[in-house]
Every structure is written in C-alpha cells, then in structure tokens.
Backbone as CSV, one residue per row, in Angstrom:
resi,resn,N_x,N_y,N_z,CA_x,CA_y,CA_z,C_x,C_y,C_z
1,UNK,18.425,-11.237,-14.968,18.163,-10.477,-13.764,17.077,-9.429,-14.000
2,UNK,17.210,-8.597,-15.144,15.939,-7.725,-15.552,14.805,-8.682,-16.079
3,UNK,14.973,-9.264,-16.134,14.029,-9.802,-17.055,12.467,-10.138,-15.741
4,UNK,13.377,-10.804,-14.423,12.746,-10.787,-12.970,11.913,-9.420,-12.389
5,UNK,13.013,-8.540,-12.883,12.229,-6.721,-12.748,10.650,-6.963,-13.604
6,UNK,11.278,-6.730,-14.617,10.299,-6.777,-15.511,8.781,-7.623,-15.146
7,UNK,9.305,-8.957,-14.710,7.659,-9.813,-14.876,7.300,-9.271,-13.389
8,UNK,8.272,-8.769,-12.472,7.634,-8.923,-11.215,6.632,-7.348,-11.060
9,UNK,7.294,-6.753,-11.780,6.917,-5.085,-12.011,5.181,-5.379,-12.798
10,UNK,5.098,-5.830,-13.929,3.944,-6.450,-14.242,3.217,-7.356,-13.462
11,UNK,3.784,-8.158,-12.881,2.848,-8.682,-11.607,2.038,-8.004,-10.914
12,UNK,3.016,-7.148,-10.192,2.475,-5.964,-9.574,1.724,-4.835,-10.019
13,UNK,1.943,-4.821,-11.796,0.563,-3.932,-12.197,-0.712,-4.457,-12.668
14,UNK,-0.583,-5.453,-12.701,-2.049,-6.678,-12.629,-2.731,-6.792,-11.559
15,UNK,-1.960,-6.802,-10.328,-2.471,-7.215,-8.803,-2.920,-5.471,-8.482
16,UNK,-2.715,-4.556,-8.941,-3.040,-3.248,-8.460,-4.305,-3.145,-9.335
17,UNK,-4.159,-3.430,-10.751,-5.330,-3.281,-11.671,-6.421,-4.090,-11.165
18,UNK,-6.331,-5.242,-11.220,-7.439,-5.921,-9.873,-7.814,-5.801,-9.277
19,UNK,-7.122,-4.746,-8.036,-7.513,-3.880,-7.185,-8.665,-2.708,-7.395
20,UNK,-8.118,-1.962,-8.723,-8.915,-0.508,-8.942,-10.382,-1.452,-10.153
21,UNK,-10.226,-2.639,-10.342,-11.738,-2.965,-10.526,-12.258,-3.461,-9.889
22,UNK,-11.783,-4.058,-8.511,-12.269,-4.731,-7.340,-13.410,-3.406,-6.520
23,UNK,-12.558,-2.264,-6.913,-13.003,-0.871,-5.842,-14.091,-0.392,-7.501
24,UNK,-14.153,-0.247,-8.046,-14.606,-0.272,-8.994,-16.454,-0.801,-8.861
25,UNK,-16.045,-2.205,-8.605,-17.807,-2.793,-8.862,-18.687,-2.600,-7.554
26,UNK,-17.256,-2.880,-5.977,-17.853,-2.489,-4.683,-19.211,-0.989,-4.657
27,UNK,-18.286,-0.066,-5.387,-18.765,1.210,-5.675,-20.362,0.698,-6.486
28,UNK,-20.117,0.212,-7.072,-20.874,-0.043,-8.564,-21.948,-0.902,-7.552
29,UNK,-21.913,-1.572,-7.091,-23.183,-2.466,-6.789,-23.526,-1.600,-4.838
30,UNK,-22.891,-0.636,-4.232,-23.424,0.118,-3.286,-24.429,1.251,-3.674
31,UNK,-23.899,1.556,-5.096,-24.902,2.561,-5.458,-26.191,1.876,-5.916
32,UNK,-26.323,0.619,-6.690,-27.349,-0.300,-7.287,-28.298,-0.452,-5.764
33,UNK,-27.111,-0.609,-4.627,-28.253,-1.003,-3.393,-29.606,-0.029,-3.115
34,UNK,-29.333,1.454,-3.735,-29.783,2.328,-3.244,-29.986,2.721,-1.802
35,UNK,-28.794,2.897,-1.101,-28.153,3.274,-0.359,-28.760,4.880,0.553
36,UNK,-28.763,5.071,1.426,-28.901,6.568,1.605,-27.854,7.100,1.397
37,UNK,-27.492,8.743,1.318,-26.818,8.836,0.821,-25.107,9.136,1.921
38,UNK,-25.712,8.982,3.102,-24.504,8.876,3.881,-24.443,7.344,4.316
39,UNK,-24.888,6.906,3.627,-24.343,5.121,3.123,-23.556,4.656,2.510
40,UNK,-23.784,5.534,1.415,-22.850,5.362,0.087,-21.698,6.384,0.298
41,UNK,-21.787,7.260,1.059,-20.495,8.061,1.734,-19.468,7.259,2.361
42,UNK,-19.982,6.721,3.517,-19.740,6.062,4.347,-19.088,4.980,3.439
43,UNK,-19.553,3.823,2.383,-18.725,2.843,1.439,-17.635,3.596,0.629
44,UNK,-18.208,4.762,0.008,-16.794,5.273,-0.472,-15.510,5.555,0.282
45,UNK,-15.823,6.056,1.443,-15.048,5.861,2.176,-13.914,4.956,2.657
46,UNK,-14.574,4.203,2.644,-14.538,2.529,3.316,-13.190,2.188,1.667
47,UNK,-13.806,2.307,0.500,-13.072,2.120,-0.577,-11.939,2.941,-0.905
48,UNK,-11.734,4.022,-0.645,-10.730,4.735,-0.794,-9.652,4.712,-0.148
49,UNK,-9.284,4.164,0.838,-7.969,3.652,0.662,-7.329,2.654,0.134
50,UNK,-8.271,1.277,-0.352,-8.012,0.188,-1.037,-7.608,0.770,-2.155
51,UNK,-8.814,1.884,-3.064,-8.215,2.328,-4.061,-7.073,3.083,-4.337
52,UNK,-6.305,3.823,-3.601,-5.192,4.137,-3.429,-3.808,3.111,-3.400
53,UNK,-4.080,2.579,-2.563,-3.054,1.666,-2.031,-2.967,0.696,-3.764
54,UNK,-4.218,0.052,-4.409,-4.296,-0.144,-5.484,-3.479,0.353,-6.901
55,UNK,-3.798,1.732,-6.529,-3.359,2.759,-7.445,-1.690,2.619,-7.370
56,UNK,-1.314,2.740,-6.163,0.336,3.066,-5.638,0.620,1.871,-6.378
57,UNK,0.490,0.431,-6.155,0.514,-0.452,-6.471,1.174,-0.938,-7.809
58,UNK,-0.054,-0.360,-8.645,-0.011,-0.227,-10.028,1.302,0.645,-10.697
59,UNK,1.341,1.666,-10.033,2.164,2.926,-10.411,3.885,2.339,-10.351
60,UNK,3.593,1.593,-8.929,4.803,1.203,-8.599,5.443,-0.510,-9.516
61,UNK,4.334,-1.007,-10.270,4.833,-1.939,-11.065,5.281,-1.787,-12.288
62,UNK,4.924,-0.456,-12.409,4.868,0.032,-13.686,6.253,0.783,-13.932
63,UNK,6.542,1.514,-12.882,8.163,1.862,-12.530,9.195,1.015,-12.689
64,UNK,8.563,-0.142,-12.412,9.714,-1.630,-12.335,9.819,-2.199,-13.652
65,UNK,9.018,-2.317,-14.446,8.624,-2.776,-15.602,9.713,-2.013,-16.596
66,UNK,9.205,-0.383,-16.027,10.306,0.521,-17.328,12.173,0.644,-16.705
67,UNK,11.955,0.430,-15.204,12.849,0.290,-15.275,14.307,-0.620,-15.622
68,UNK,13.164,-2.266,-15.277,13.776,-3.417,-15.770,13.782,-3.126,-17.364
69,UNK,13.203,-2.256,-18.363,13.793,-2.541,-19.773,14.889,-1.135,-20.038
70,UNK,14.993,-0.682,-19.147,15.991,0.531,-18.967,17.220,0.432,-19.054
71,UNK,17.290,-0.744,-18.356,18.565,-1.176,-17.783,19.021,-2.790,-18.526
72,UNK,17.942,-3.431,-18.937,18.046,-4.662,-19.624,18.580,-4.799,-20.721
C-alpha cells in the first residue's frame, strides 16, 4: 500500500520537475528572442503560474514520497 504512496509521490515529483524546466527554457528562449522588455514581462508572466502550480506539484510529491516511507 505504501509502496503506491511512494511511486505515485515520485511520479508527481518528476511531472512537477518537468514542469519547472518546461518554464525554465520558455523563459530561456523569450529572452534569446530579444523581446522588448514589456514582452518578456508580459511571458514571464504568462509563466508564472505554470511555474508555481509546477512547484506545488513537486512539493506535494515529495510529501507523499516521505510520507509513504514514514509509515511503510
């Protein structure tokens, strides 16, 4: 039964980590565009809640992970 915690908790911190390099290169190749600079405002923007939601993501698989060997 933990053992399900566990891989699904890591699932979920892979699929968040994916996330924060997904928001990562977006960033990375808006600035390469040379962008004005309420362009590149405007994309960060645009990225910051992905990266969050990413982040939560991560945080929250990572909770599952320690908690499935907590209890396992």
């Amino acid at each position: 039964m933990f053992d399900i915690i566990v891989w699904g908790g890591a699932a979920l911190s892979l699929a968040g980590l994916f996330g924060l390099v997904w928001c990562i290169f977006r960033v990375m190749k808006a600035r390469k565009a040379g962008l004005s600079d309420e362009e590149l405002r405007a994309t960060v923007q645009g990225v910051l809640p992905w990266n969050l939601a990413s982040l939560f993501l991560s945080v929250l698989g990572l909770m599952l992970v320690i908690l499935g060997i907590s209890f396992g």
